[in-house]
C-alpha positions as CSV (number, residue, x, y, z in Angstrom):
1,X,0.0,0.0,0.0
2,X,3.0,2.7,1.4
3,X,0.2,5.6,0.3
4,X,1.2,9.1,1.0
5,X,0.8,9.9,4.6
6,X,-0.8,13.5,3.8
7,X,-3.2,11.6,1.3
8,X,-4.6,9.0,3.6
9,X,-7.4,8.4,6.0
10,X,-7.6,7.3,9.5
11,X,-8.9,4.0,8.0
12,X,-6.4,3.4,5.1
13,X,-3.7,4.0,8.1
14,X,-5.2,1.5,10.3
15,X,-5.9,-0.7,7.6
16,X,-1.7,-0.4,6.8
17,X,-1.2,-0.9,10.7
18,X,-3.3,-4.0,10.5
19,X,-1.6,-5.5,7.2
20,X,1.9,-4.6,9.0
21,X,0.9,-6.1,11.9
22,X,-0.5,-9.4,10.8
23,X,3.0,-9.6,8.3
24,X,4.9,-9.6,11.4
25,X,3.1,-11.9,13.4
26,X,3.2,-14.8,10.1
27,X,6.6,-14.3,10.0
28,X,6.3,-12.9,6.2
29,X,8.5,-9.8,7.4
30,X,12.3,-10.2,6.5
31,X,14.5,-9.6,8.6
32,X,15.6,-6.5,6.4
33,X,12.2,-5.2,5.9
34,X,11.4,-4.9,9.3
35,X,13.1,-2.0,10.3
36,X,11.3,-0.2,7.3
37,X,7.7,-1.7,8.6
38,X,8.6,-0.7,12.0
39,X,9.2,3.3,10.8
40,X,6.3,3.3,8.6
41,X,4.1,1.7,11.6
42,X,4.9,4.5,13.9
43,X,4.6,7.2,11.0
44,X,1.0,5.5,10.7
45,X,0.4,5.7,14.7
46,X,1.2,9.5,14.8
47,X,-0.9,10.2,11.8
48,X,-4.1,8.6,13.8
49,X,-3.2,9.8,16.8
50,X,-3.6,13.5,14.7
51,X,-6.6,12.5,13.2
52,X,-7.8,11.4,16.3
53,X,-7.3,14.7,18.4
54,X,-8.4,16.9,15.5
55,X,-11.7,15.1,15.2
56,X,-11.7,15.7,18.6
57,X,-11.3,19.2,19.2
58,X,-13.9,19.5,15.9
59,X,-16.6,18.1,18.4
60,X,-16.0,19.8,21.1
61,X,-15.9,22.9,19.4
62,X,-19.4,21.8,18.2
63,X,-20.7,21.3,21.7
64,X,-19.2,24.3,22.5
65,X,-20.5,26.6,20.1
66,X,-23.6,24.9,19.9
67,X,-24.1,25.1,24.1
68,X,-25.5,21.3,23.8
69,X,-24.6,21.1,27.5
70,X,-27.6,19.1,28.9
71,X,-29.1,20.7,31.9
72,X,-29.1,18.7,35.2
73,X,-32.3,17.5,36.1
74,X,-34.1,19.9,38.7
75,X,-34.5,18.4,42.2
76,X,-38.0,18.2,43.2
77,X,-39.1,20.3,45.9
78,X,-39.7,19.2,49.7
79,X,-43.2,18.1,49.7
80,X,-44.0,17.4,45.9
81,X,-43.2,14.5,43.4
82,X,-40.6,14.7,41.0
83,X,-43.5,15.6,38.7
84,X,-44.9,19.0,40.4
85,X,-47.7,17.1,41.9
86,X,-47.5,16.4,45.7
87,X,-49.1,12.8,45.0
């Protein structure tokens, strides 16, 4: 695969990480390769780990901006039911 880093999505890059991974574990890794498979897997883990805090600081931005803070639930008051009603 060995796509661009700047091109790629968070799921091509795990997808990569996953191939890697499963090459190394079947053995199907040379001995030379593996260095290189070992530099691209951490270039791979820093590019989701980007994606990851981008995405989100996007949402919390969102709530932010947006004030989707739920309220708390109001306590009912001595004497009545969580309803209003004092029954």
């Amino acid at each position: 695969m060995n796509k661009d880093l700047k091109d790629m999505t968070y799921r091509e890059a795990t997808q990569e990480l996953e191939e890697i991974l499963r090459a190394i574990e079947n053995d199907a890794v040379d001995v030379d390769e593996l260095t290189q498979k070992v530099q691209r897997s951490s270039q791979l883990i820093k590019l989701c780990k980007e994606k990851l805090r981008k995405a989100e600081k996007a949402i919390d931005q969102v709530f932010n901006e947006e004030n989707c803070e739920t309220p708390a639930p109001a306590k009912p008051q001595e004497g009545k039911a969580a309803n209003g009603s004092l029954f």
